[in-house]
N, C-alpha and C positions, 0 to 999 in steps of 0.2 A: 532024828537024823535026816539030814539032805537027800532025796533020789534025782543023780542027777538024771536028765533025758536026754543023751547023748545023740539020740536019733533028731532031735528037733530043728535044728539046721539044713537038715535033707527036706525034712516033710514040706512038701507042695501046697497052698501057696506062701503059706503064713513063714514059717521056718525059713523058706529061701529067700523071703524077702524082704524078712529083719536082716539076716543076714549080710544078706546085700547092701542095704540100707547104709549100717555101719563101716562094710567094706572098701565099699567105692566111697562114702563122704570120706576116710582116711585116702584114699586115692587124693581127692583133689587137696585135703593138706601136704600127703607128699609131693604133690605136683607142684604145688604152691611155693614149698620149703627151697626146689630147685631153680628159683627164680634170680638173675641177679639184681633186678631191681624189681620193685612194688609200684603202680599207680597207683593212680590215688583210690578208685574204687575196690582194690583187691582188698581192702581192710572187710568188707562185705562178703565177697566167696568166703574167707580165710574164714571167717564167725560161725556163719551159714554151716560151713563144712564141719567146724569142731565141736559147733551146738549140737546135731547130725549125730555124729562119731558119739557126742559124750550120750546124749540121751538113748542113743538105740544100740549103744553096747551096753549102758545100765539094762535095759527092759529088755534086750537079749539075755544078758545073763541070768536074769530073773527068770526066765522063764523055760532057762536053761536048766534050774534048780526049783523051781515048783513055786516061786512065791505070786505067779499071779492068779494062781487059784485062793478060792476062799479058805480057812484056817480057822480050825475051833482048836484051843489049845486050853481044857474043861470048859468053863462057863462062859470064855475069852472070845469073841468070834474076830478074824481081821480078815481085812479084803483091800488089796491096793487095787481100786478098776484101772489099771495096765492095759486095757481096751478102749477105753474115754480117752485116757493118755494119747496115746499112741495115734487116737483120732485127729488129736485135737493138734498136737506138734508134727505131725504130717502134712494136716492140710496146710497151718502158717509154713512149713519147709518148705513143702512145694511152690508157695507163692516167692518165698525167697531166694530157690533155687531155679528158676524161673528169672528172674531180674538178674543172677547172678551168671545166669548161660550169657545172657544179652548182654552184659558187660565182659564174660570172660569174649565172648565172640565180636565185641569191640577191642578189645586189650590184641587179641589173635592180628586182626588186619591192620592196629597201629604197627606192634611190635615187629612188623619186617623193616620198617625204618630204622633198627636198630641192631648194631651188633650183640650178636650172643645168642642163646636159648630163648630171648624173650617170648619170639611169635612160636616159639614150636611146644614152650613148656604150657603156655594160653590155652593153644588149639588142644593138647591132652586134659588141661582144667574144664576145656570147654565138654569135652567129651564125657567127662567124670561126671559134672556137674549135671549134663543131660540126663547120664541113667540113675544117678544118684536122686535126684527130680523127677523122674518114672516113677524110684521103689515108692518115694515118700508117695507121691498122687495114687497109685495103684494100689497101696496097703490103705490109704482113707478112704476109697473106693469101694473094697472090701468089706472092710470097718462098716459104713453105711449100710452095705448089702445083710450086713448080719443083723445090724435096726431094724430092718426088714423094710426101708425105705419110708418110714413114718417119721414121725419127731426123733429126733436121734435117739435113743435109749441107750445107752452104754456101759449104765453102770453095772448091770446083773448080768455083763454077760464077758466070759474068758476066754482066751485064744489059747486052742491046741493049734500043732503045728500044721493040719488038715484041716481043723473046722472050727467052727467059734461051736462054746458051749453055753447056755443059758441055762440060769443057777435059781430057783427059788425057796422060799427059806422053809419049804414042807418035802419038797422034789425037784431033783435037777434033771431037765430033758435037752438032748443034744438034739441038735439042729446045723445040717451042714450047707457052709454058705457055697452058692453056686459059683464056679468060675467065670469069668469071662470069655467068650468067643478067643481062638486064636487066630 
């Protein structure tokens, strides 16, 4: 039977920042959807954002229901490293949401030349796409930090919504990753 972890959305930093991840990339497809016309680069935010949406509402949900912990189900062992994941499509997000600020924040100062929502629905893409661009950099951030700053290591090791937990195949000892300065 499934346990879900209903509390895992609150917990600090990991919970709040999948969360958000997926939240605000659907932000900028909303923002997006209320466009009356597309340039030509918005085919790029539009990607960036549902790529976003799809993979960090998959791996929220997971981990909303237990599956990125390791699984012996008798002699069966499974383990989806949802930490390596998570690393690895943040860091490429962020470079893409990155290029996709700089273009929504070109599209922003064309679109006053134009009647309608243009320049105003930009400037909210532009805004989206900024902290949507934070979660993804600040969650690979993290990710690294729980590597312990060596060769990346990722595969042995699981996100509660507080701490990463490192898993080995005799004993598992938790290790909590320090936050950042605020």
């Amino acid at each position: 039977m499934v346990a879900v972890d209903s509390r895992f959305p609150a917990k600090r930093p990991f919970g709040t920042l999948m969360t958000a991840q997926w939240m605000l990339s659907f932000a900028v497809v909303i923002a997006l959807w209320n466009l009356d016309f597309w340039r030509g680069g918005t085919a790029l935010v539009y990607y960036t954002a549902w790529t976003t949406f799809d993979m960090g509402l998959f791996s929220w949900c997971a981990h909303l229901v237990g599956l990125h912990k390791p699984l012996q189900l008798g002699q069966i062992h499974f383990y989806i490293p949802f930490a390596a994941i998570n690393f690895v499509y943040s860091v490429i997000l962020f470079v893409l949401y990155a290029i996709s600020t700089l273009l929504c924040i070109y599209f922003t100062f064309t679109g006053f030349r134009y009647i309608g929502n243009t320049a105003f629905v930009y400037a909210f893409a532009t805004l989206f796409c900024i902290l949507a661009g934070w979660t993804c950099g600040y969650l690979a951030l993290l990710l690294y930090q729980a590597s312990e700053n060596k060769p990346i290591k990722l595969l042995g090791i699981y996100i509660e919504g507080i701490t990463t937990v490192k898993f080995a195949s005799t004993a598992e000892t938790t290790t909590e990753t320090p936050m950042l300065p605020k």
